[in-house]
FIPATOR-929358 format. One line per field, with one value per residue (C-alpha): residue number from 1; x, y, z; residue in three letters. Coordinates in steps of 0.001 Angstrom, whole numbers, plus 500000, padded with zeros to 6 digits. Layout:
n: NUM:...;
X: X:...;
Y: Y:...;
Z: Z:...;
res: ala:...;
***
This chain:
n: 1:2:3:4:5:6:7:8:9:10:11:12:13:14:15:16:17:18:19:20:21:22:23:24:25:26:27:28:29:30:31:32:33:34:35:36:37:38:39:40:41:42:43:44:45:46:47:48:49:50:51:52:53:54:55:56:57:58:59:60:61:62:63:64:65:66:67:68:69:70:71:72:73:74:75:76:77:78:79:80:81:82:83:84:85:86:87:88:89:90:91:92:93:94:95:96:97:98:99:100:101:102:103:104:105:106:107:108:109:110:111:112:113:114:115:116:117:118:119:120:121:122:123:124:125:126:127:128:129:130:131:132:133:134:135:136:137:138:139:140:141:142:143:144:145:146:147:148:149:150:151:152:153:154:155:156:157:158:159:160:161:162:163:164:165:166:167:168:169:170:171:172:173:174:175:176:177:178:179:180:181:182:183:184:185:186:187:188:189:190:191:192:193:194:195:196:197:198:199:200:201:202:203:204:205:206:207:208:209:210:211:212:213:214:215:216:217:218:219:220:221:222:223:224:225:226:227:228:229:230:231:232:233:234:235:236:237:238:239:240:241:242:243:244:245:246:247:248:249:250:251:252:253:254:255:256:257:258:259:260:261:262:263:264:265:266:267:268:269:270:271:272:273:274:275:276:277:278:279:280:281:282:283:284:285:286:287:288:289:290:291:292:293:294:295:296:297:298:299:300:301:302:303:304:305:306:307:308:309:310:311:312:313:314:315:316:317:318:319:320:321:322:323:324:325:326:327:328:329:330:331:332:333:334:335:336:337:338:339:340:341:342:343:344:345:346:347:348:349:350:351:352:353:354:355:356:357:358:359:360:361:362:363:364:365:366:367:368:369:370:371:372:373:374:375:376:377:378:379:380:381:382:383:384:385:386:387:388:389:390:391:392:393:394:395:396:397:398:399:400:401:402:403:404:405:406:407:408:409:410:411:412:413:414:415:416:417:418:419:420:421:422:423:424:425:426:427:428:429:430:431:432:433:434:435:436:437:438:439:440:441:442:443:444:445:446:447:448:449:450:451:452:453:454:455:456:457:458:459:460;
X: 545365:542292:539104:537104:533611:531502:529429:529890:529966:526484:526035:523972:520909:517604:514778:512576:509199:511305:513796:510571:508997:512318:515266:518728:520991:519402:522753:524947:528326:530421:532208:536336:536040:533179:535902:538948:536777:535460:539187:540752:538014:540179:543057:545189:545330:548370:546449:543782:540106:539125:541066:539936:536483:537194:536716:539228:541336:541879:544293:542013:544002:546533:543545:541794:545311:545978:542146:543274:546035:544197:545861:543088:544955:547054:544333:542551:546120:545943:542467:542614:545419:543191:539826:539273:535540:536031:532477:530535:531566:531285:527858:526420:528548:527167:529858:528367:528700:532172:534788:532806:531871:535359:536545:537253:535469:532199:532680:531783:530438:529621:532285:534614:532300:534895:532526:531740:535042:535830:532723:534161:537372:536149:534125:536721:539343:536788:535578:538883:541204:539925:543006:542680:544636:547707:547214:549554:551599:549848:551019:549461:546963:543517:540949:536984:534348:531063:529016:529678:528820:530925:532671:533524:534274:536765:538168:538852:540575:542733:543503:543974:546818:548669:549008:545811:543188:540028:537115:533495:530585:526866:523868:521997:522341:524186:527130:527149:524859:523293:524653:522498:519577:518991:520227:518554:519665:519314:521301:523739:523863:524440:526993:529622:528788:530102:532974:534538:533667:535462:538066:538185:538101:541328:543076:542067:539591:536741:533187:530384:527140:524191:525625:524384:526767:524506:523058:524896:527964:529054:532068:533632:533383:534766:537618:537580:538021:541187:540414:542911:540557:537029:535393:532016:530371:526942:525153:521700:519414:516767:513942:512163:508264:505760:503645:499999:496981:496766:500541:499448:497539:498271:500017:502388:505966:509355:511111:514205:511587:510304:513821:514817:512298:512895:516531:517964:514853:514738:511106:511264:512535:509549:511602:511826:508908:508936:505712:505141:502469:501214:499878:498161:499181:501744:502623:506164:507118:510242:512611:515970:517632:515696:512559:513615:514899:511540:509378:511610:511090:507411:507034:508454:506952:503762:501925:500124:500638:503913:503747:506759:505208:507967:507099:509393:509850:511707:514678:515242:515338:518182:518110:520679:519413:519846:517773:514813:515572:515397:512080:510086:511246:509879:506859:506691:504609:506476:503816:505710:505133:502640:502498:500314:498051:496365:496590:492687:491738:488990:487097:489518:492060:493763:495145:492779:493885:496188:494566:497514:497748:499951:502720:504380:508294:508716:511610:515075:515162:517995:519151:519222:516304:513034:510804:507469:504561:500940:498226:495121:492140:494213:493601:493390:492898:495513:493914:496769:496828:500361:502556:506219:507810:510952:511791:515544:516586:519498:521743:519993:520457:521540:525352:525515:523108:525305:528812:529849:531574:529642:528828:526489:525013:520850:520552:521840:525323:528305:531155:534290:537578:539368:541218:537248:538015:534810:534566:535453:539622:540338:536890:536980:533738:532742:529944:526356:527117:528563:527330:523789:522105:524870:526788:528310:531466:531726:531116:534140:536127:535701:536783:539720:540622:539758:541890:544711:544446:543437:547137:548590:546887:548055:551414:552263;
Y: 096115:098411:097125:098695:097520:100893:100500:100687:097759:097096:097649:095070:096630:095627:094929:097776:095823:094717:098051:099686:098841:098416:100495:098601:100141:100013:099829:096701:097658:095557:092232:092136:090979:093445:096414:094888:094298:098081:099422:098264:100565:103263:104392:106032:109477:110917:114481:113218:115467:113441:114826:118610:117651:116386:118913:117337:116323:112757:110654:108685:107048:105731:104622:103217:101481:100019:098419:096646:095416:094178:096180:097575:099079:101166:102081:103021:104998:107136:107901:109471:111065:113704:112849:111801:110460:107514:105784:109201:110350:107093:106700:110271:112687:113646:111955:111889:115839:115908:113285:111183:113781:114947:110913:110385:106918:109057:110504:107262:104965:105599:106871:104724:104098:106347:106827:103036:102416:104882:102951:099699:101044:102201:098841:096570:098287:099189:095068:093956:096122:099169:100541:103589:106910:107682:110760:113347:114748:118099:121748:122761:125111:124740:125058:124351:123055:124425:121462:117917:117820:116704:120307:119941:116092:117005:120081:118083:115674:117584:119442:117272:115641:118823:118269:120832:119701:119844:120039:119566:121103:119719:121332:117880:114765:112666:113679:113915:116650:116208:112835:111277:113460:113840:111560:108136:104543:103094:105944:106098:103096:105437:102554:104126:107321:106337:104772:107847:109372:106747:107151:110924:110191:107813:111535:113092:114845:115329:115679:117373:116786:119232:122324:124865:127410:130734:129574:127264:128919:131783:132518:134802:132300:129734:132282:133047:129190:129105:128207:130234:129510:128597:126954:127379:124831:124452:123812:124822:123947:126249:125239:127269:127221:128459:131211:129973:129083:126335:125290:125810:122592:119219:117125:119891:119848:120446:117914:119032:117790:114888:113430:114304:112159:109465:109143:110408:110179:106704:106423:103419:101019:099769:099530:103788:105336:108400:110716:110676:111766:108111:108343:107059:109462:112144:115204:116220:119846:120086:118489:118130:115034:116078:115777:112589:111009:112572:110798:107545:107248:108331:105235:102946:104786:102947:105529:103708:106939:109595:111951:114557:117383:119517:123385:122422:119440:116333:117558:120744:118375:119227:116014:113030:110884:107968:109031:110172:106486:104560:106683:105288:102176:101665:103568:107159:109411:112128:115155:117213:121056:121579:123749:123828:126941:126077:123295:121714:120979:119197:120149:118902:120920:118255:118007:116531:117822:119773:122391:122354:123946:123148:125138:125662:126613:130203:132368:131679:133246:134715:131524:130359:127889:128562:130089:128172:130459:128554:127672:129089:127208:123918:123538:120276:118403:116231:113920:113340:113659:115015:117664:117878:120676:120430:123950:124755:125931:128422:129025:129890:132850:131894:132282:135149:136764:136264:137187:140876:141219:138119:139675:137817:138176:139217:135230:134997:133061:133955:135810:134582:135803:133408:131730:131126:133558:135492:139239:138208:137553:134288:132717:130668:129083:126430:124275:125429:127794:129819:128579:127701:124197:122473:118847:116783:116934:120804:120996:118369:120733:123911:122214:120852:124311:126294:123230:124696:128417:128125:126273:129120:131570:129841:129382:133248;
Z: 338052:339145:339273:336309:337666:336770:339907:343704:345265:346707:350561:352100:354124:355656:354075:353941:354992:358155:358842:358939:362064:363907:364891:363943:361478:358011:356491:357880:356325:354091:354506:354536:350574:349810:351037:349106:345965:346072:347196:343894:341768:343375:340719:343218:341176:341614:342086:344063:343732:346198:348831:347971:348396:351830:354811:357206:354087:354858:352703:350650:348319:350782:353050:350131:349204:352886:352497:348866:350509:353744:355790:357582:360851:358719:356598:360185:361526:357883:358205:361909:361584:360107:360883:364373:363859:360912:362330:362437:359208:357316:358069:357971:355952:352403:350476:347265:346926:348548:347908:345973:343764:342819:342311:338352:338527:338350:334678:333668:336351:339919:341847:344379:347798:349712:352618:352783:352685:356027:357381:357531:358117:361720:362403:361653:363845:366839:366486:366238:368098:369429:371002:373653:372385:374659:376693:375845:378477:379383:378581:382221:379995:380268:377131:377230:375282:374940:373234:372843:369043:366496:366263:369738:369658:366791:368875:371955:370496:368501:371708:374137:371558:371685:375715:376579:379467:378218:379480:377757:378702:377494:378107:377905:380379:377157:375375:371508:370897:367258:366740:369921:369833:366679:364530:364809:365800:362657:361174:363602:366264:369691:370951:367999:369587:373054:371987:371071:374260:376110:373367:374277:377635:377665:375729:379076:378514:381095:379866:382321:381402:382439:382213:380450:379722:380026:382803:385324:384001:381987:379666:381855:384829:382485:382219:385994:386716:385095:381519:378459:375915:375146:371920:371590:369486:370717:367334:366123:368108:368300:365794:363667:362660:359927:362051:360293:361971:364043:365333:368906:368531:370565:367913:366309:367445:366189:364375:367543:370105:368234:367407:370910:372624:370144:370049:373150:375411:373786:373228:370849:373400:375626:378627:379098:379772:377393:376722:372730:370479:369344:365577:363272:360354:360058:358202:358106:356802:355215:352841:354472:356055:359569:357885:356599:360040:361554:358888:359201:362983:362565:360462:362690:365905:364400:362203:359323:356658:356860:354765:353993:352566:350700:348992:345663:343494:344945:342471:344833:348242:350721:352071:350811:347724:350024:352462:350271:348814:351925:353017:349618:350311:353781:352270:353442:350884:349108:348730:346762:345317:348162:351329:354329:354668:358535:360628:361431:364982:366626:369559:372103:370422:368726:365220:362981:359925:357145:354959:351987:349060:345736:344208:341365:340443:339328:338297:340710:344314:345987:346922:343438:343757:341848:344178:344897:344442:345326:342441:343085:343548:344006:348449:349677:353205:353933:356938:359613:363520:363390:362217:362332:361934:359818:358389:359850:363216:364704:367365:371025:372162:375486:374852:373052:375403:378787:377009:376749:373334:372168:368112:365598:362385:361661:361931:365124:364148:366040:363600:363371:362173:359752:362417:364204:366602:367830:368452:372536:372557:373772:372658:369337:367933:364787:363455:363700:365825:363432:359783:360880:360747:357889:358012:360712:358555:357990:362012:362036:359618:361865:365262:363241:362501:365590:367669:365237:366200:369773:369959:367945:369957:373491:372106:371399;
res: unk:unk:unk:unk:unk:unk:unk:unk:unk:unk:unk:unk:unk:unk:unk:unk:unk:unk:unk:unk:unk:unk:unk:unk:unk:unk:unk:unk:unk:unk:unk:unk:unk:unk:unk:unk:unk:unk:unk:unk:unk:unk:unk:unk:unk:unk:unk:unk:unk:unk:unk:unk:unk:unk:unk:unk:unk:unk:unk:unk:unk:unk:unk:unk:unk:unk:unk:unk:unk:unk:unk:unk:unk:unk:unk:unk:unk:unk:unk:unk:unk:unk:unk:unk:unk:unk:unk:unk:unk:unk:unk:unk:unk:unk:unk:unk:unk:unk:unk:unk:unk:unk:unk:unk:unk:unk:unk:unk:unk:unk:unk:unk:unk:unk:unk:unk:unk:unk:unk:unk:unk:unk:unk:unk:unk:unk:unk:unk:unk:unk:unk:unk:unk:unk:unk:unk:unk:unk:unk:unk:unk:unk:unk:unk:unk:unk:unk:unk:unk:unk:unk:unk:unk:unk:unk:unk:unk:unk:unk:unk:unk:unk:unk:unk:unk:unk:unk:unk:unk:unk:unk:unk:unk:unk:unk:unk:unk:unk:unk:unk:unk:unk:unk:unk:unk:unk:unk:unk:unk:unk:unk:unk:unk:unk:unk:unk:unk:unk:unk:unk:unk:unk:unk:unk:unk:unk:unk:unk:unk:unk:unk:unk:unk:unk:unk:unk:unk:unk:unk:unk:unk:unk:unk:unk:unk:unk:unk:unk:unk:unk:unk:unk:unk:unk:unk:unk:unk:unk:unk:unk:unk:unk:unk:unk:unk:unk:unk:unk:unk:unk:unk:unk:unk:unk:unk:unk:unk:unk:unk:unk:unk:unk:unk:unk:unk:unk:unk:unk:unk:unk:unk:unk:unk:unk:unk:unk:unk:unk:unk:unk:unk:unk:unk:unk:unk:unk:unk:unk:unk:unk:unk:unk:unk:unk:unk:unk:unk:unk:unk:unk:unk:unk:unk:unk:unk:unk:unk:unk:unk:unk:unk:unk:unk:unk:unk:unk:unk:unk:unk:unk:unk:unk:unk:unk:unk:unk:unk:unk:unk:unk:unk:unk:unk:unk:unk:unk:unk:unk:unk:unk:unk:unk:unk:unk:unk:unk:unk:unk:unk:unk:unk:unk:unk:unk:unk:unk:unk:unk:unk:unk:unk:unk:unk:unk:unk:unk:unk:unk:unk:unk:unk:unk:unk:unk:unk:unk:unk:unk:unk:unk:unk:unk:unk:unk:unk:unk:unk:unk:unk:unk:unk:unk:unk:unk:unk:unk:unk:unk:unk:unk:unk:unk:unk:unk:unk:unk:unk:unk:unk:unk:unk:unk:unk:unk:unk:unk:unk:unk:unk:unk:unk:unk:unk:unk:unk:unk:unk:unk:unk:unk:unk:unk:unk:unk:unk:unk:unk:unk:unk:unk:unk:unk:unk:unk:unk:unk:unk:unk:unk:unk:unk:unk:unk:unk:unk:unk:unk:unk:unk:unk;
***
């Protein structure tokens, strides 16, 4: 008999006065009888929505079943046999407008906690068993991995089952691209992160940090060196910024560098010695989940006032409802419907200031979104000694610059065929790299796709 309960079962977190001003994971998972008490909610639809809403399609209803039962190893066997990251994508894919949104307990409740179920799933099996993959016997063909993201994590894996050495390739001196220098600890504890590394590792694949492909090495010497196939997912890294007065000041940065020299430069723990901006109050631009990470670690950096100052209403936010929640609650200020004009410095050349002014919503851009057009009359100084730049970023340049046949669109995105081929034969690419700053889970999707075809493609 399912359990008719209309609402998820709660996930026990840190208090918000104490998560704060520390950087442990804000959300500490569910208990064994929390998961089997939210795994009977499920009704095990014969034509499971859920599943359609997934991008690497895993089984939920049989995982979901396995976890009723308390049978969490097999609910941990159905769950990667699709999706090779269960711990990534439990914690930081947008479930609620995937799987979750598709799940027939939300027409009149809250839907089942699918991605707290996937969560615990992952914990429990990496506390309790945490088995290496076997290493496939190898084809004797040799594919590569530009990036170390979760497109290429997912790529690599997939490949390296099918018997291909693989070899990754990250521009930075720590694997895991987004997921270790962008996403925070208490997001994302970087521990899960190397796990599947070593995971990864035990497939056989080899993982070379430093290299930046464009520079210490190019496509075609990746070709020359022996390699059939290359995937390129190197993400979005490349941030993006507003052009007004002012941004040239000491105290404005990208969100990318800020996040960077918080999370993978580790400038939160006392014992590295990492340069930071230390503030008292801070501005962040934007209204995506980077912006809210930025503001979160801004918080507990030590600033006494974070704002997140956002051009539309809090309704038209990118970023996850749960993360705008968990911001209030640890008491970052949402300054909504507002945009900054200049950025104020003093006579050192420091920030001092924000000269903002309000908006309102007019008729629907081209995006769909009702375009924010300012109020006249309405500026305002907002006092902070900070600005954070949240507004998007894009793909460097740096590959598509040093590779003949290398074709991208007016925002600098490599194009793709529909089996992620690029324009060059032999050169397949996914994630950011192709769609722009999106999800870890879409970035996922496309290395579970592009593993497929660079197999077909090797096997003609």
């Amino acid at each position: 008999m399912a359990n008719m309960t209309l609402v998820k079962t709660p996930m026990p977190e840190q208090d918000p006065k104490v998560r704060a001003r520390n950087f442990k994971e804000v959300a500490l998972g569910y208990t064994a009888e929390m998961a089997i008490e939210e795994a009977g909610r499920c009704l095990k639809c014969k034509n499971p929505k859920c599943v359609e809403g997934c991008p690497v399609n895993v089984r939920i209803p049989e995982f979901i079943g396995k976890v009723a039962e308390g049978d969490f190893k097999a609910a941990y066997e159905i769950i990667t046999s699709t999706n090779a990251l269960p711990a990534l994508s439990g914690r930081v894919c947008p479930q609620e407008s995937q799987c979750e949104s598709k799940c027939v307990r939300g027409i009149k409740g809250e839907p089942v906690a699918i991605g707290r179920l996937e969560r615990f799933v992952a914990d429990w099996y990496r506390e309790n068993v945490n088995e290496m993959p076997a290493k496939a016997e190898s084809n004797g063909k040799k594919v590569a991995v530009v990036g170390t993201g979760p497109a290429g994590m997912t790529a690599a894996s997939d490949l390296a089952k099918k018997g291909y050495e693989v070899t990754m390739f990250e521009a930075l001196h720590t694997a895991g691209g987004v997921l270790v220098y962008g996403i925070p600890e208490f997001r994302l504890p970087k521990a899960i992160v190397a796990n599947e590394f070593t995971k990864l590792e035990a497939q056989g694949v080899k993982v070379m940090t430093n290299m930046v492909i464009g520079r210490v090495l190019t496509i075609d010497e990746l070709f020359e060196m022996g390699f059939k196939a290359v995937f390129v997912g190197s993400g979005a890294g490349l941030p993006m910024f507003m052009n007004i007065p002012g941004e040239a000041l000491k105290g404005v940065m990208s969100a990318n560098e800020y996040l960077t020299r918080t999370n993978l430069m580790k400038a939160y723990d006392e014992e590295y010695d990492t340069p930071i901006v230390k503030s008292k109050a801070v501005a962040v631009v934007g209204g995506g989940n980077v912006a809210m990470d930025a503001a979160r670690c801004a918080m507990r950096l030590g600033a006494e006032h974070v704002y997140v100052v956002y051009r539309r209403g809090e309704a038209e936010m990118p970023a996850r409802l749960e993360e705008q929640h968990h911001a209030k609650e640890e008491g970052i200020e949402f300054k909504t419907l507002c945009n900054p004009v200049s950025i104020i410095g003093d006579e050192d050349g420091r920030v001092c200031g924000m000269n903002c002014i309000r908006m309102e919503l007019g008729e629907p851009d081209a995006s769909g979104r009702r375009r924010p057009i300012e109020v006249p009359g309405s500026e305002f100084v907002l006092d902070v000694d900070t600005v954070i730049m949240s507004l998007g970023t894009s793909p460097n340049p740096l590959i598509r610059s040093t590779t003949p046949g290398l074709d991208t669109n007016k925002k600098g995105c490599l194009i793709v065929n529909e089996d992620e081929m690029t324009t060059r034969d032999g050169v397949f690419a996914g994630g950011d790299a192709v769609t722009g700053a999106a999800t870890v889970i879409l970035a996922m999707g496309a290395g579970k796709k592009a593993a497929a075809a660079i197999d077909k493609y090797l096997s003609k």
